[in-house]
MARPA-265917 format. One line per 8 residues: number of its first residue (from 0); their letters; for each residue x, y, z of C-alpha. Coordinates in Angstrom, 1 decimal. Each point is the difference from the previous one (the first is absolute). Example, Ala and Ser with C-alpha at 12.3 -4.5 7.8 and 13.67 -1.06 7.14 Angstrom:
<rs>
0 = as = 12.3,-4.5,7.8; 1.4,3.4,-0.7
</rs>
This chain:
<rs>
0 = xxxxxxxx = -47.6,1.8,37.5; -0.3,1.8,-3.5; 2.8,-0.5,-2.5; 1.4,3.7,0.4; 0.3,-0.2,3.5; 3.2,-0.9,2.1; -0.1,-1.6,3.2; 0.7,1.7,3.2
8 = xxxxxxxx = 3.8,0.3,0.7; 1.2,-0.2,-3.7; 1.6,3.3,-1.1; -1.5,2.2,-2.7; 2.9,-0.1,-2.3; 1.2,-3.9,0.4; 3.8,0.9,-1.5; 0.2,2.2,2.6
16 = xxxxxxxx = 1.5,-0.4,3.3; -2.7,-1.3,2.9; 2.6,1.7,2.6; 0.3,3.3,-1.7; -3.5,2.8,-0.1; -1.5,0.3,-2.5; 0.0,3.8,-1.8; -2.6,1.8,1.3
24 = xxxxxxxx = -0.3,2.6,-2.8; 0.0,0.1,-3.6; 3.7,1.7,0.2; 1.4,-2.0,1.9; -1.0,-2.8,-2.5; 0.8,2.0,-2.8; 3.9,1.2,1.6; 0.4,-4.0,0.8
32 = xxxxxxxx = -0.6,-1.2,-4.3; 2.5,3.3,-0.6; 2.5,-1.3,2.4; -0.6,-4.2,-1.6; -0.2,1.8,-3.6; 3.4,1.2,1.0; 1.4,-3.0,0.9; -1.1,-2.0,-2.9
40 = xxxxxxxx = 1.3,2.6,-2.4; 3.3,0.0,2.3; -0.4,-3.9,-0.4; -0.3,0.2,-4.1; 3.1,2.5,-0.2; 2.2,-2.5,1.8; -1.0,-3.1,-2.0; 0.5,2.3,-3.2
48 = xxxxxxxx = 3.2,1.1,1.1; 1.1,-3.2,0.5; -1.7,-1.8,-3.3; 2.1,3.0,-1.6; 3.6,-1.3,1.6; -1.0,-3.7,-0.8; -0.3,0.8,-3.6; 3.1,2.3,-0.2
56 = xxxxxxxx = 1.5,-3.3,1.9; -1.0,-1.9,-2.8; 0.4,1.8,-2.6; 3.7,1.0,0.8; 0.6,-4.2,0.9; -1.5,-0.6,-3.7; 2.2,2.6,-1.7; 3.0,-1.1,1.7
64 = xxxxxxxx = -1.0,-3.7,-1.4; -0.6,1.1,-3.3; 3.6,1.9,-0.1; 1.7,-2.8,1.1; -1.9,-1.9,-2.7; 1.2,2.0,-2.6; 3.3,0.0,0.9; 0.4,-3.6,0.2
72 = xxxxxxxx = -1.9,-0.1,-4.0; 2.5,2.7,-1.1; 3.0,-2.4,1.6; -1.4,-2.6,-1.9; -0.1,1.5,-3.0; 3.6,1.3,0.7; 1.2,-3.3,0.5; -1.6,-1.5,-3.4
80 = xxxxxxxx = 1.5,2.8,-1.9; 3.4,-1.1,1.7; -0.8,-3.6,-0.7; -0.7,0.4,-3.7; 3.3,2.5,-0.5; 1.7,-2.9,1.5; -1.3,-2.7,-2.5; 0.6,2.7,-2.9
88 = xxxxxxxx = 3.7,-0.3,1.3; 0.2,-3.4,-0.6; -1.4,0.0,-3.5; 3.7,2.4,-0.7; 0.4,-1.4,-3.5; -3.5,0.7,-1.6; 0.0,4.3,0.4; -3.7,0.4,-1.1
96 = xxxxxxxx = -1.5,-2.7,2.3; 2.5,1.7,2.9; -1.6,3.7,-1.0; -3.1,-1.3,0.2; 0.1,-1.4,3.4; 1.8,3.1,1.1; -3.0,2.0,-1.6; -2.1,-2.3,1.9
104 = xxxxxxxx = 1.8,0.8,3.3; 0.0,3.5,-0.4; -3.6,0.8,-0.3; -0.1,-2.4,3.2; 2.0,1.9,1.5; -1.8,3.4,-0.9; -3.3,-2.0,1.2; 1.1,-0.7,3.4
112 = xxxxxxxx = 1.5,3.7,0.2; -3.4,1.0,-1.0; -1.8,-2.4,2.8; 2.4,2.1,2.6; -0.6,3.1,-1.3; -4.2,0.2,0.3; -2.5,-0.2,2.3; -3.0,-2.1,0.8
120 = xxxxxxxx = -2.2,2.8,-0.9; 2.5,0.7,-3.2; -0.6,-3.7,-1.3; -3.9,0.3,0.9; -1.0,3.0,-2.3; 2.5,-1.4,-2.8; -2.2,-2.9,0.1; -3.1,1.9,0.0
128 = xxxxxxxx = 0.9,2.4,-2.4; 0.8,-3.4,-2.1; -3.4,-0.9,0.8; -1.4,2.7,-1.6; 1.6,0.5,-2.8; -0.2,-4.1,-1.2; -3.1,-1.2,1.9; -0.4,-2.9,-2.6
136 = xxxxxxxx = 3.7,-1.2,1.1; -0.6,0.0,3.1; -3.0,-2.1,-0.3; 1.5,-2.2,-2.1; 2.9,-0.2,2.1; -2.4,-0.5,3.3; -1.6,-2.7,-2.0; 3.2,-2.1,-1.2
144 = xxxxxxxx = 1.1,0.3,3.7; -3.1,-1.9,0.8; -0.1,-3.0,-2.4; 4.2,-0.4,1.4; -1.7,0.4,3.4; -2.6,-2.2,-0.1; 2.1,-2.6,-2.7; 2.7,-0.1,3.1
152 = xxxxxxxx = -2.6,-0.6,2.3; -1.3,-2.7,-1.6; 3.1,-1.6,-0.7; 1.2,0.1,3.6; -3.3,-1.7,1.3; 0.1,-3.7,0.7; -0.9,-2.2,-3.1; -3.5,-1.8,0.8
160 = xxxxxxxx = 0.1,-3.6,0.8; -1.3,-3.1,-2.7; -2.5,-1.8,1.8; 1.3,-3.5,-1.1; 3.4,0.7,-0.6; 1.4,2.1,-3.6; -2.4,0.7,-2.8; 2.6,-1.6,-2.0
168 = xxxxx = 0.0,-3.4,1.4; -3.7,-0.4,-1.4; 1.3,-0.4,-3.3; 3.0,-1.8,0.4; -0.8,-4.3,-0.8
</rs>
């Protein structure tokens, strides 16, 4: 048997259905890819369609996190501002220390009214406008960040162990 050749009984098109005739005429093979082209197309617009309300799923779940986040920083701050006025009260008999603190608590308070106030997006194009306008801060900034990150990191890994005890005890008589 040569190596193009099928043997007897095996269909022509071997995805195609052994039970099922085969088209006899170039039109009726060309109408059947129309009619699979259709369905594959009809196949890709649902899957689409569906990606699309997956991603509007998840974008709407991580807006409603990052709302919620905000609120809760903007309580926060709230409640530091209210904590500070309240140690400013206490202080009642030294007036600059007390303006101070009240200083302190008010721009706290304008803070966390600020938090409330803006949007993701609002906070995201401050920042990159910030960006742009003081690129060597940032990198400086970004770079500070790093040495904290990696010094805490280092700091909160476990302490190597002395083979033969401390290092100290070596010179100790």
């Amino acid at each position: 048997m040569a190596g193009n050749e099928l043997p007897q009984g095996t269909p022509a098109d071997p995805i195609a259905d052994p039970h099922r005739e085969a088209p006899h005429t170039a039109s009726e093979e060309r109408a059947q890819w129309r009619a699979l082209q259709g369905d594959v197309e009809g196949l890709a617009d649902v899957a689409a369609e569906r990606g699309r309300g997956l991603l509007d799923a998840a974008r709407l779940q991580a807006q409603t996190y990052v709302e919620q986040r905000k609120s809760d920083a903007a309580q926060s701050v709230h409640d530091l501002a209210q904590t500070i006025r309240n140690s400013g009260r206490d202080l009642g008999d030294k007036p600059n220390v007390r303006a101070f603190f009240d200083s302190a608590a008010d721009g706290l308070e304008q803070l966390g009214s600020s938090i409330e106030r803006r949007s993701l997006g609002d906070f995201y194009s401050e920042a990159e406008s910030f960006a742009r306008r003081a690129p060597v801060a940032v990198a400086v900034g970004t770079f500070v960040a790093g040495l904290i990150a990696a010094r805490f990191i280092k700091s909160s890994s476990l302490p190597p162990e002395a083979p033969d005890g401390d290092a100290r005890d070596s010179f100790r008589a």
